[in-house]
N, C-alpha and C positions, 0 to 999 in steps of 0.2 A: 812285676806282673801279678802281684796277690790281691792289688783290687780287682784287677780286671778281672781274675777265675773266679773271687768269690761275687763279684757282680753277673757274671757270666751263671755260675751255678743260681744264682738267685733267679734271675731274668729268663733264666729258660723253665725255670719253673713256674716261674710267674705266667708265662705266656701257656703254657701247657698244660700247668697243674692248675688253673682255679679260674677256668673260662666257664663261669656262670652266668653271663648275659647270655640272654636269650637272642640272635642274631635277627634283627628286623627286616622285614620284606624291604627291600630300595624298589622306589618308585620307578620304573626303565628299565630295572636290572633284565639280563637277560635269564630266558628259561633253566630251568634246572634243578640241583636237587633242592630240595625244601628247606626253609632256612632252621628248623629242627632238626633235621639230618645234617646238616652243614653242623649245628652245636655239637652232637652226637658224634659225630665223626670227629670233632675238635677234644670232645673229655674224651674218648677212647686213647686219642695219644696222650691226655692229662697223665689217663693212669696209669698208661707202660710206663711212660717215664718217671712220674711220681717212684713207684714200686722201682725202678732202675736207680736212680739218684739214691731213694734210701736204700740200699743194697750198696751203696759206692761202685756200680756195675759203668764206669766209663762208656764203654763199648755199645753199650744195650741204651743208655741215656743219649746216644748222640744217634740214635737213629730214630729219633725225631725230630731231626733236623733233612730237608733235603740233600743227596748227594753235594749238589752246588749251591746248599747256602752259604749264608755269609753272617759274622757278628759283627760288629763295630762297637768297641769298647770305650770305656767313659775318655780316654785319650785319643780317640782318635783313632786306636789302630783297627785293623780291621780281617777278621780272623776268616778265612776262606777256605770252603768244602767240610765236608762228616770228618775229614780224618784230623782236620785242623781242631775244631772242634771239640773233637773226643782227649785230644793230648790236653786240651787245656781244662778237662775235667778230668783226665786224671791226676796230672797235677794236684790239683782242686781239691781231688777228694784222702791224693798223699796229706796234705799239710793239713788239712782241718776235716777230719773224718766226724761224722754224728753229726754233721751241722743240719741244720733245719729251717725252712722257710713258710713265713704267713705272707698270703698272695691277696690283693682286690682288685682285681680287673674291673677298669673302670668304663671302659665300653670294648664291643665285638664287633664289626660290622662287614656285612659281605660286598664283597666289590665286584664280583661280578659270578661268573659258572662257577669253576675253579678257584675263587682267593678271596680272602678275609684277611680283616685285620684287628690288630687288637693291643688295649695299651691298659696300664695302669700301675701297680705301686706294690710290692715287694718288700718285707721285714727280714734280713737274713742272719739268725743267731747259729754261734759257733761258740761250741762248750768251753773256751777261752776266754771269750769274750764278753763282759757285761750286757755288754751295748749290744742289741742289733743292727746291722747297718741296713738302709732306709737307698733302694733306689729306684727309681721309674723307668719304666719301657712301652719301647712301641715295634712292633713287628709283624710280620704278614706272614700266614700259612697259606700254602697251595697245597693243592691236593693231586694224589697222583697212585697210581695202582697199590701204594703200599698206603692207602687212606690219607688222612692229613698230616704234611709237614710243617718245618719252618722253614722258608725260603730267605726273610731278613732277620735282624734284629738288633736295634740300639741300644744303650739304656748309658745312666747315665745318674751323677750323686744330685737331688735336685738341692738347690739355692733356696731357705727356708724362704726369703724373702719377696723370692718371684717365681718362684716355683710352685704356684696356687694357682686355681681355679676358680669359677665363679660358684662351682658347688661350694667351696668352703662357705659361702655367705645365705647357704640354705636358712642357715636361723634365723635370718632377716625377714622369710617370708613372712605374711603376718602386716597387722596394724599398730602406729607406734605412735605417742603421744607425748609433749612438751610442752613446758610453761616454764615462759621469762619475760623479762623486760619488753620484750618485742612483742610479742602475743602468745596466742594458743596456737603451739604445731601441730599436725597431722599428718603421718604419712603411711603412705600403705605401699607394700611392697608384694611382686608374685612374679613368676617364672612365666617367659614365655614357651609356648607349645610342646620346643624342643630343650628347655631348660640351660639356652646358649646364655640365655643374656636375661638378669634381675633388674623389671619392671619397675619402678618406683613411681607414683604420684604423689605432692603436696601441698597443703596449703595451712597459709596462715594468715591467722585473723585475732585481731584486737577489740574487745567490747561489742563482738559479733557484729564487726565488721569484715569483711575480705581484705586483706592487706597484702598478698600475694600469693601465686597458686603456681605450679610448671613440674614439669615430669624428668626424672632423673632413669639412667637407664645404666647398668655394669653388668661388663663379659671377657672373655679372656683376653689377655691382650698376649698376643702372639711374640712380642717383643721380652716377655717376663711382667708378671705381676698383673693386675687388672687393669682394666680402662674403664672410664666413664665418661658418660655427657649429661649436663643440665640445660635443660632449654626451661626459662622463667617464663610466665605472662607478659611480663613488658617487654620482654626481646631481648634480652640479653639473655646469653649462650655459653655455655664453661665444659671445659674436659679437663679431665682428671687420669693421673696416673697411682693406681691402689697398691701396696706393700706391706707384707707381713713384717712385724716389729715384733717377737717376742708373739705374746700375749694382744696388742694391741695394731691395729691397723693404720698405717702414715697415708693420709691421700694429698699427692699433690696435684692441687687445680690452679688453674689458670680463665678468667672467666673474660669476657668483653661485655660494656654497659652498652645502652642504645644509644649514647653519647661517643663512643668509641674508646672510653677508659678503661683499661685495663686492671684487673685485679688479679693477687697471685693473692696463695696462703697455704700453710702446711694443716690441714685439719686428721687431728686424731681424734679416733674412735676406740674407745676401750669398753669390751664387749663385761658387762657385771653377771653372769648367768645367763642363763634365753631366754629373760624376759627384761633384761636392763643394759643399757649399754649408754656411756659416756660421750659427748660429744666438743669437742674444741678446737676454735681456730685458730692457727699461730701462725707467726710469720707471716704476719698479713702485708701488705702494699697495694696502694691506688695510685694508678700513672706513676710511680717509681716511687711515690712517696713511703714510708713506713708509717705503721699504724700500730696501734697498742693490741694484744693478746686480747680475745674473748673469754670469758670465763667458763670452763667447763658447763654443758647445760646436760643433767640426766633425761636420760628416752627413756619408758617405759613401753610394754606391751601390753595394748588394750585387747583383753579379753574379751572373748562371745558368752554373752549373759545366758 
């Protein structure tokens, strides 16, 4: 049980201590209080609990949880009511007392009168321990005469490898530029409205000719790790499945020509700084065949003069 408490003591912090989004009006929602009052009313429980957690105050730390909430721990178990709760923070706070957590709530968002929800990612060091442990949560406050509580909460160690978002590829926005064998690449890349899914257009051209142009699009893929789609000018269409390697991005695509051949390939992206990143195909095949490795080609970012 010592992950679970000290995931538990991170994740309620997480959810409680460092709700800095500002909660957006939902288009339908119904009437009620103001989505600034709804924030306000969410850091007030921030701070009892903050100020309780570092106190090692069990008691006082689990009454920011609803009478009948409930935790669900990185195994599965699933911890039920304030008094469940409270035992496994003090637990928590016998065995690793002074421990301390960096929180980034990565979104807040009201669901409706009474409930919000809200998820993001949690640093939890423990004067023992070199390492902080790294885990993510999602959970829902209600609100109720004693202002805002926790009603649920998961969390959970994430998977370096697919356990990413399409934020991670913020640096991508921007215009990028390559030269090879093939011709002059161009691609431009931006976020659309709600910043679900990174936009991509490009094209290429030889001795300023057009030699091919089509639009690339990546967002979360709900399965672990990112998804994409290319759709080219001459009709053929490819998805891709994106994975964090280390330092370096694995995408495996799978594409169909307008002739109905199929192509697969492993292309890595190895990012050189935010303004340079590596580009190559491997493990290429057409209709089953095998094909030989492309050779690395460097991307650049073109600057606004």
């Amino acid at each position: 049980m010592r992950r679970s408490r000290l995931l538990l003591a991170a994740t309620l912090a997480a959810l409680v201590g460092g709700a800095h989004d500002r909660l957006p009006a939902q288009p339908g929602a119904p009437a009620g209080e103001p989505a600034d009052e709804v924030t306000a009313g969410i850091r007030k429980n921030a701070d009892a609990y903050t100020k309780a957690f570092n106190a090692g105050d069990a008691k006082a730390a689990a009454l920011s949880w609803a009478a009948d909430g409930e935790y669900t721990d990185p195994d599965g178990e699933t911890h039920r009511g304030r008094v469940a709760v409270e035992a496994e923070l003090a637990a928590f706070f016998k065995a690793h007392p002074k421990t301390t957590t960096e929180i980034t709530v990565e979104s807040v968002r009201r669901l409706g009168r009474q409930a919000a929800v809200a998820t993001g990612v949690v640093h939890t060091r423990v004067p023992a321990t070199p390492e902080p442990t790294v885990s993510r949560f999602s959970g829902v406050f209600v609100q109720d005469d004693g202002g805002w509580k926790i009603a649920t909460l998961h969390d959970w160690v994430p998977d370096p490898a697919t356990d990413v978002t399409v934020a991670d590829l913020s640096w991508l926005a921007g215009t990028w530029a390559a030269k090879g064998a093939g011709g002059d690449l161009k691609v431009e890349y931006a976020f659309n409205e709600t910043k679900t899914f990174l936009n991509g257009k490009y094209a290429l051209t030889k001795d300023g000719k057009a030699v091919s142009s089509g639009t690339q699009v990546v967002g979360t893929n709900p399965a672990g790790g990112l998804r994409g789609w290319v759709f080219d000018g001459s009709g053929a269409a490819g998805e891709a499945v994106w994975t964090r390697d280390g330092n370096r991005w694995l995408i495996e695509a799978t594409s169909t020509l307008p002739d109905g051949t199929e192509l697969t390939a492993v292309n890595v992206l190895v990012p050189l700084g935010p303004d340079a990143f590596t580009w190559q195909s491997t493990q290429r095949t057409a209709g089953g065949a095998e094909l030989p490795d492309q050779p690395p080609v460097r991307v650049t970012r073109v600057k606004a003069k």
